[in-house]
C-alpha positions in Angstrom: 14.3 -47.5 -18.5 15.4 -44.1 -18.5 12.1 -42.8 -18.6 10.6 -44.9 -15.4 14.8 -43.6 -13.7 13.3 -39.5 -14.4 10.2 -40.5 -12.7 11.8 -42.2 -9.9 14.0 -39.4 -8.4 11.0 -36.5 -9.9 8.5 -38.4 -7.5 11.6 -38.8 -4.6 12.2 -35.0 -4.7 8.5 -34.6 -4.6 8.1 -36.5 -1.6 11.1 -35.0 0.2 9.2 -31.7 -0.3 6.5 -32.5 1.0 8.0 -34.3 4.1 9.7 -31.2 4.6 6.8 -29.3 4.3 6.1 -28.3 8.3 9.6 -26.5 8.3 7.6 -23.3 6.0 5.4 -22.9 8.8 7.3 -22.5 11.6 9.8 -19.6 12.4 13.4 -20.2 10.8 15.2 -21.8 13.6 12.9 -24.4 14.4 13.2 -27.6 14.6 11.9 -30.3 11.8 10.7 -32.5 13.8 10.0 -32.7 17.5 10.0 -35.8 18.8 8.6 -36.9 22.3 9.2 -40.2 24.3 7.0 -41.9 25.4 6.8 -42.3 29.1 8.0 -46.3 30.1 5.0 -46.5 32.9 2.5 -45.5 30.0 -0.6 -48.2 30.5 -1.4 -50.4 28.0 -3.7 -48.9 24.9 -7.3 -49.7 25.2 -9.1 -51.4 22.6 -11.3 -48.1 21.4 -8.0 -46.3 21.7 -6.7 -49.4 18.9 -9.5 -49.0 17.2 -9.1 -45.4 16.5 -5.6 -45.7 16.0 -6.1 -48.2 12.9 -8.5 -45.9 11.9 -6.2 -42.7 11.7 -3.3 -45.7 9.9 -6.0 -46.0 7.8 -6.7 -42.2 6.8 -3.2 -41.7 6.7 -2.4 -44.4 4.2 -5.4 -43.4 2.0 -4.4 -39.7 1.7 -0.2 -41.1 1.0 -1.8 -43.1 -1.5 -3.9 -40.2 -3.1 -0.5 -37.5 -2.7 1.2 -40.5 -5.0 -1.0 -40.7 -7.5 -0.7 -37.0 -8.1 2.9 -36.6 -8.1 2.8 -39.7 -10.4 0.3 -37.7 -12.6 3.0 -34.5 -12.5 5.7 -36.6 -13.3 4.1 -38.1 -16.4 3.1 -34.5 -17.4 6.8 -33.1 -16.7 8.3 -35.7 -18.9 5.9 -35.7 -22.0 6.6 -32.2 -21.8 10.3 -32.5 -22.2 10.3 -34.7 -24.9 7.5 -33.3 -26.7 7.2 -29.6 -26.7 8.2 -27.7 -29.9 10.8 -26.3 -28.3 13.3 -27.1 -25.9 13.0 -26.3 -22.1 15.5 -26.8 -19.7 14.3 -28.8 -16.1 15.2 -25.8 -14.2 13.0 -23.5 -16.5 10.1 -25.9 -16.4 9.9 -26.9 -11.9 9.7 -22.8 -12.1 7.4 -22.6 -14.0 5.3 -25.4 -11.9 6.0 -23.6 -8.6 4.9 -20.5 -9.9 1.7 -22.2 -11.2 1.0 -23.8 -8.0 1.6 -20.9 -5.7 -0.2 -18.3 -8.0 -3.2 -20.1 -8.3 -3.9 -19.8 -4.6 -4.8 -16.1 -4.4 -3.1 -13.1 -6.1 -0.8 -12.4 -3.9 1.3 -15.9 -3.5 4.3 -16.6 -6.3 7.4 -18.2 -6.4 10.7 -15.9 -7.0 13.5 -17.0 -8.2 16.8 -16.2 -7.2 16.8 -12.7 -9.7 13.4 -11.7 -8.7 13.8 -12.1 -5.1 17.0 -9.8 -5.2 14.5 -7.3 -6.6 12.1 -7.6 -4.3 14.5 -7.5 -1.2 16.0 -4.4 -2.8 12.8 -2.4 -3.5 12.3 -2.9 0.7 15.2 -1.0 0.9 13.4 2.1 -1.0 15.3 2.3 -4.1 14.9 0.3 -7.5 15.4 0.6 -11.0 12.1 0.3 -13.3 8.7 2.9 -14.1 7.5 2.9 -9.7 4.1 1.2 -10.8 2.5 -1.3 -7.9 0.4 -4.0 -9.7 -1.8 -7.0 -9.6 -2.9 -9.5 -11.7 -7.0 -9.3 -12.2 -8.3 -11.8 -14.2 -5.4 -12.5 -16.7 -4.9 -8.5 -16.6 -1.8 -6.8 -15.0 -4.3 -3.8 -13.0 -2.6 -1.1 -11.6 -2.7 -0.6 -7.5 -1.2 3.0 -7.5 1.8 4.6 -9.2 4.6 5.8 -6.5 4.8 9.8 -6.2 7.5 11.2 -8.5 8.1 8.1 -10.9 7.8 8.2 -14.3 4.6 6.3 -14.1 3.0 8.9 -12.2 4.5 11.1 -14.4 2.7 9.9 -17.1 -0.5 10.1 -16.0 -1.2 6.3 -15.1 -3.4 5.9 -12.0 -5.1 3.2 -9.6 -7.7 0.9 -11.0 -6.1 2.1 -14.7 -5.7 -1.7 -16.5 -2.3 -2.8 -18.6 -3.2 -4.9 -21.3 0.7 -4.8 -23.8 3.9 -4.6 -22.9 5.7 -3.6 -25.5 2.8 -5.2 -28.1 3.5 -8.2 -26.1 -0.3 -9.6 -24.6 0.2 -9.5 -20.7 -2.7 -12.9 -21.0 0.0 -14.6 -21.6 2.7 -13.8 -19.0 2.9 -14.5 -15.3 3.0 -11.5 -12.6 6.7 -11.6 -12.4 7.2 -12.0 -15.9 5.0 -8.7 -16.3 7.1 -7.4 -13.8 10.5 -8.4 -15.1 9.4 -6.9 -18.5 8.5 -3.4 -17.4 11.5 -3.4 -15.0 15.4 -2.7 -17.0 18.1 -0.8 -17.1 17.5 3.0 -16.7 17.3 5.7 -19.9 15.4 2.6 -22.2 11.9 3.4 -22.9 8.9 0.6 -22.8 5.4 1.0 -24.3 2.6 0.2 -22.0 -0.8 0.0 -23.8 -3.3 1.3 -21.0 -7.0 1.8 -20.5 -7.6 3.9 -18.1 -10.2 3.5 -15.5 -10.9 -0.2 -16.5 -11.2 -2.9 -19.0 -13.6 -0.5 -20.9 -11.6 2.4 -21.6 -10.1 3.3 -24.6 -6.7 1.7 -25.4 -3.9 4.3 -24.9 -0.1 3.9 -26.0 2.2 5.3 -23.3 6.0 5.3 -23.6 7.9 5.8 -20.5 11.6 6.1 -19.8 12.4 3.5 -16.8 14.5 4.9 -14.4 16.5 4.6 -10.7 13.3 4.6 -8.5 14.0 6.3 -5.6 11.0 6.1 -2.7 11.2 8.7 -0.5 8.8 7.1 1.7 7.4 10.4 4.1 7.5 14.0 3.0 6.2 16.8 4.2 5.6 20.4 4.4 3.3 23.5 6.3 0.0 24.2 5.3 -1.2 27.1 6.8 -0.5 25.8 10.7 -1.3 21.9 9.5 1.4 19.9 9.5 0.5 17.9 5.5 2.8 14.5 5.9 2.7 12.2 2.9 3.4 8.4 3.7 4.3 7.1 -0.1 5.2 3.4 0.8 6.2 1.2 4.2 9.8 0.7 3.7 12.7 0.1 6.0 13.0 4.1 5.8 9.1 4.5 6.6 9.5 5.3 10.4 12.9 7.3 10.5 11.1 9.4 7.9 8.0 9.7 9.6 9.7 10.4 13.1 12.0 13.3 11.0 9.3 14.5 9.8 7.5 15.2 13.1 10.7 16.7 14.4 11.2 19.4 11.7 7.2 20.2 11.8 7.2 20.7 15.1 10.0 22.8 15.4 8.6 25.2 12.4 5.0 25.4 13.6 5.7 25.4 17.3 2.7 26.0 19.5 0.8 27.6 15.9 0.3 23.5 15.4 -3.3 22.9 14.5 -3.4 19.3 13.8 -2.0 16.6 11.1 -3.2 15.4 7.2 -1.6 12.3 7.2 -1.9 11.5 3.4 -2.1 7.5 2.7 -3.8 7.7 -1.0 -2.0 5.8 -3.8 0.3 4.1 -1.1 0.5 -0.2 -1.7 1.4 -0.7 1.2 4.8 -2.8 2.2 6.5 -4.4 5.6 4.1 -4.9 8.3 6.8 -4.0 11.3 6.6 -0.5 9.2 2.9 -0.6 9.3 3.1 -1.2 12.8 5.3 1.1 14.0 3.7 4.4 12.0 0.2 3.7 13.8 2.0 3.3 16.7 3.3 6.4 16.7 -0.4 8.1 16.8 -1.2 5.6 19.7 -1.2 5.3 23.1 1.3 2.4 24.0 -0.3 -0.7 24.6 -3.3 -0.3 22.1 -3.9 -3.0 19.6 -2.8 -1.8 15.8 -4.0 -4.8 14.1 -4.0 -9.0 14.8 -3.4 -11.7 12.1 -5.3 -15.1 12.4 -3.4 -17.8 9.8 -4.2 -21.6 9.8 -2.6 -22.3 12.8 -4.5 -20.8 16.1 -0.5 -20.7 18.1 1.2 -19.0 15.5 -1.8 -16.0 15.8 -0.3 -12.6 17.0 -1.5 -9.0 17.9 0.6 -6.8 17.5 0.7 -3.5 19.7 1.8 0.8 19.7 4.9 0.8 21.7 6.7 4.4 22.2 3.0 6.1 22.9 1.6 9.4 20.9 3.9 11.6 19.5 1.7 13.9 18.1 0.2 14.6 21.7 -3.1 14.0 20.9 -3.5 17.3 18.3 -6.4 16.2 15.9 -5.4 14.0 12.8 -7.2 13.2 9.6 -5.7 10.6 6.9 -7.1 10.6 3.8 -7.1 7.2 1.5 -8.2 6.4 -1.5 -8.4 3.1 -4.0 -4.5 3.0 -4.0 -4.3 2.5 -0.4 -3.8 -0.7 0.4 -2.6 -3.8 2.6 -0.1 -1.6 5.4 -1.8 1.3 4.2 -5.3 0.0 5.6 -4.1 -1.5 8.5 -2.5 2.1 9.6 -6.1 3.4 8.8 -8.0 0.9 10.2 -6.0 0.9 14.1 -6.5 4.8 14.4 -10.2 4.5 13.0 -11.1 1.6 15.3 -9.6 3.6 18.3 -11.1 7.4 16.8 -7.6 9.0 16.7 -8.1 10.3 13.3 -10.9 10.7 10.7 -10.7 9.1 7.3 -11.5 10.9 4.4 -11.3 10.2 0.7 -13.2 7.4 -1.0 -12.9 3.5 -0.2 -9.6 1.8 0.0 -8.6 -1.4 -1.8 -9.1 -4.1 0.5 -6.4 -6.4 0.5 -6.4 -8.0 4.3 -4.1 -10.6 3.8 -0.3 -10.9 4.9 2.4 -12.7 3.0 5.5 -14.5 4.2 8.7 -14.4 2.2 10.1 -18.0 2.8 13.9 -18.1 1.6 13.9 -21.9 -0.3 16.7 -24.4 -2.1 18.6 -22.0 -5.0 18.5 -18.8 -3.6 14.9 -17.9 -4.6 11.9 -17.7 -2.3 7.9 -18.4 -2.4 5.8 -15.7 -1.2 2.6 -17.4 0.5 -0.1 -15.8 1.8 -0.2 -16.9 5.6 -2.8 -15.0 7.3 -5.6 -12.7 7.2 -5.4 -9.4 9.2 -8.0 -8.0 11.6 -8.1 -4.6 12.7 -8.5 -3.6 16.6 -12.4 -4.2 16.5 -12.1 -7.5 15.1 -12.8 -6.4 11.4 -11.4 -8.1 8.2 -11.1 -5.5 5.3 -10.6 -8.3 2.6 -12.4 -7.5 -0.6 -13.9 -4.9 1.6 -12.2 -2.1 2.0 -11.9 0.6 4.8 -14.6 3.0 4.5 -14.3 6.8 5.4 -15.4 8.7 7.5 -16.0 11.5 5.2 -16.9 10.6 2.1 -14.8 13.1 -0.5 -14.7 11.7 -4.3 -11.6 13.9 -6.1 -13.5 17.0 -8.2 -11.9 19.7 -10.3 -13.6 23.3 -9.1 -14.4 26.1 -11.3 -14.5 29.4 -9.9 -17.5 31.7 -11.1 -17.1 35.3 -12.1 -19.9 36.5 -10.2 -18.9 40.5 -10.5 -19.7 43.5 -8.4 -21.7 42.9 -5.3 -23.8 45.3 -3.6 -23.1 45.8 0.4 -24.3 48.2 2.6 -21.4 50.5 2.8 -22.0 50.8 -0.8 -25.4 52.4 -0.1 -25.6 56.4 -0.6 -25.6 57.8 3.2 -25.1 54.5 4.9 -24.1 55.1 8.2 -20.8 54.5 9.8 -19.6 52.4 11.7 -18.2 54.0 14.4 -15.3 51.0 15.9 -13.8 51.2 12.5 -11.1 53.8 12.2 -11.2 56.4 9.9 -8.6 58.9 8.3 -8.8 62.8 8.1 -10.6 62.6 5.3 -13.3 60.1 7.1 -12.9 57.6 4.8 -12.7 53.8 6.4 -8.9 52.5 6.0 -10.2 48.7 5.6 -12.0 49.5 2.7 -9.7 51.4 1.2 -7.1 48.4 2.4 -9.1 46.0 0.2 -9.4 48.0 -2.9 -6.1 48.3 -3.0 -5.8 44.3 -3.5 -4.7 43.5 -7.2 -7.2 41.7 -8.7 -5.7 38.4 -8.9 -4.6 38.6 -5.2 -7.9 37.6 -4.1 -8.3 34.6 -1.7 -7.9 31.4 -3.3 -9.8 27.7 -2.4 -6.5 26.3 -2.4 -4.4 23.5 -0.1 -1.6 26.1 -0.8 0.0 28.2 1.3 -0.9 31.9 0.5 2.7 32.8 0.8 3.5 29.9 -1.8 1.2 31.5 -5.0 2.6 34.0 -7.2 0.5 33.8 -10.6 0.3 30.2 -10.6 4.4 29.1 -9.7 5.7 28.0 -6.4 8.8 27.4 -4.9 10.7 24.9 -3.3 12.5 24.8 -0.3 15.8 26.0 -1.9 13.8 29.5 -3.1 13.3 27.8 -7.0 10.7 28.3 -9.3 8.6 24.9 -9.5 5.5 24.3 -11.5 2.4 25.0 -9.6 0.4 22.0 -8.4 -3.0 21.1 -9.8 -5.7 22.0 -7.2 -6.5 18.8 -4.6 -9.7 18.8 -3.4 -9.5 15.8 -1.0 -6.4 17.5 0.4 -8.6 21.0 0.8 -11.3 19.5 2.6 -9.1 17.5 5.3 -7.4 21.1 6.1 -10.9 22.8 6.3 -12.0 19.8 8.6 -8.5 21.0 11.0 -9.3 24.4 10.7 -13.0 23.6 11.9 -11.8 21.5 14.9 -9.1 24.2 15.6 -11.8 27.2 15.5 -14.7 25.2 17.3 -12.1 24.4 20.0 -10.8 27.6 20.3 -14.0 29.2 21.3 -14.6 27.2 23.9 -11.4 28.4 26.1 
């Protein structure tokens, strides 16, 4: 008796669910149900139009029929499974459970949160969290890594995009959910966790990494002068994303003033984050009106393109964004809108390809189910799921080694060489820019660097507040998108 009662109000629940179902997909203040009356001087139905009537009854009852059977399948599962399991698990503990099942079977990206998780999640929107500032995906029963956020101690310690978590604390990630992956690497700041990591992929080596979690913090833009480049780094799309980005603009354009040669916007190792944010940076390279990107769901109304609004603030100086792997989702769609409409040049290597779009859909108990809703195109109609955005430029990341060529033999060198005679000379007759540049100490030699010349002083920088900091490894990807302004800026020049 009791049994057949548990199945009774697990297969009413059910059904209410599902009834309810059509409130998901609409926008939170609409209606359940719209009913329409029908008109009293409608004519009387036809016999076809019976005839298809009974036939859609028909359909109708058949699928009913089908939905009950399953519920009546979960039910019977449900209770064997609260009798019998070895241990005891609360109801509460085991509809999670099933919701999370359901929803991350679809795709990768769908899950159910409950009510702790989806005060995380709405917290890290808001830029600041407490964990190790690692973005990751399940892949194939394996938590992979989508990039590390800038300054965390996961990029700290080295771990990159594509790099594969396989422990938690010894624990086997196979055997946890996304969220339970998640919930295990995220705590309270100054404890340390042990992530066993092979980086590069399933085949590299197993490495033990212990890392300290900590408050993250995203600082979402940053930037700062190379040479007359502006160099903005976009780490995440946050609420903070476009008050950074617009701050940022500001202060370089005030410093580099009519010196301005162009932009690096740098997108590499960002996961990407609130699609208004996305938006609203492209936007901001784009003439008002243009299309940054459209998203095509299930439903052809509830399609939308979404458009730049406040027009070009950059006033069309020439911009290159570099991406990588670890640029995904809001990342790509940024990318995408100013390839599509050749506002900027991409350079790097492929990006990760994630063109879906996920609602957040509040539910019963203060948790929520993230679904994915709808794939994103870019302005010329192009899906980037499983694809990727391509660059432009194709620039893998390289370490260079310079070669110690010595002594090289020029003309001037030549006994009796003649003189050149627009070159000033001292009393003596010797030529002041030669003498000017053997006077260089040896180690003040130009440098293939992305740093400023000013900035290098036997290998430290400093910061903003005149501190030493530790000098930054060389970046070739970065180096090549300034030489590609500098080009521009040089080949333009010559033709005024």
């Amino acid at each position: 008796m009791r049994k057949n009662f548990f199945r009774l109000l697990v297969l009413l629940a059910l059904l209410a669910g599902i009834a309810s179902a059509p409130l998901f997909a609409k926008a939170p203040d609409a209606p359940l149900l719209q009913a329409s009356a029908k008109p009293a001087t409608d004519p009387a139905p036809s016999n076809q139009d019976s005839s298809n009537k009974d036939k859609d009854k028909d359909a109708t009852d058949k699928d009913a029929n089908d939905t009950y059977k399953q519920l009546t399948l979960f039910s019977d599962v449900l209770e064997r499974v609260r009798n019998d399991y070895v241990d005891s698990v609360s109801d509460e503990k085991l509809i999670e459970y099933a919701l999370n099942g359901m929803l991350s079977s679809l795709d990768p990206h769908s899950s159910y949160l409950n009510k702790k998780n989806y005060q995380d999640m709405q917290t890290q929107t808001k830029g600041e969290f407490g964990g190790l500032g690692i973005e990751v995906t399940m892949d194939n029963s394996v938590i992979k890594v989508i990039s590390p956020i800038d300054d965390t101690p996961a990029a700290r310690a080295g771990i990159q995009s594509g790099d594969f978590i396989t422990h938690i604390d010894g624990k086997l990630v196979t055997e946890l959910t996304l969220s339970e992956a998640v919930d295990r690497m995220r705590g309270v700041p100054g404890t340390k966790v042990t992530l066993t990591v092979r980086h590069g992929g399933l085949s590299g080596q197993p490495t033990d990494i212990t890392l300290t979690r900590a408050i993250i913090k995203v600082q979402s833009v940053r930037w700062e002068a190379k040479d007359n480049i502006a160099y903005i780094r976009i780490t995440a799309f946050n609420e903070q994303t476009q008050v950074g980005l617009d701050k940022a603009l500001d202060e370089a354009s005030q410093k580099l003033g009519a010196k301005m040669e162009g932009y690096v916007i740098d997108l590499r190792n960002n996961p990407g984050g609130l699609l208004e944010q996305a938006v609203s940076v492209a936007g901001t390279f784009l003439q008002p009106g243009m299309e940054v990107v459209s998203t095509r769901g299930r439903h052809k109304e509830e399609n939308q393109s979404y458009t730049a609004k406040d027009g070009d603030k950059t006033h069309g100086k020439p911009i290159v964004v570099l991406i990588n792997g670890g640029s995904a989702s809001a990342s790509e769609i940024v990318a995408g809108a100013l390839q599509d409409h050749k506002r900027a040049v991409l350079v790097g290597v492929k990006s990760f390809g994630k063109g879906s779009v996920q609602t957040i859909m509040p539910v019963a108990g203060g948790g929520a189910m993230r679904l994915t809703t709808s794939r994103y195109y870019t302005p010329s109609g192009r899906s980037i799921q499983a694809l990727g955005i391509e660059p432009d430029i194709t620039v893998q990341p390289a370490k260079l080694e310079k070669l110690a060529l010595g002594p090289s033999l020029h003309e001037a060198d030549l006994k009796g060489a003649l003189q050149n005679e627009t070159v000033k000379q001292d009393k003596d007759g010797k030529d002041k820019e030669k003498d000017k540049d053997a006077a260089k100490p040896a180690d003040s030699s130009d440098d293939d660097s992305d740093l400023p010349a000013d900035d290098s002083s036997k290998g430290k920088t400093t910061d903003k507040d005149g501190k030493d900091k530790a000098a930054q490894p060389f970046d070739y990807q970065l180096a090549r998108a300034l030489d590609l302004i500098h080009g521009v800026h040089v080949f333009d020049s010559k033709k005024e």
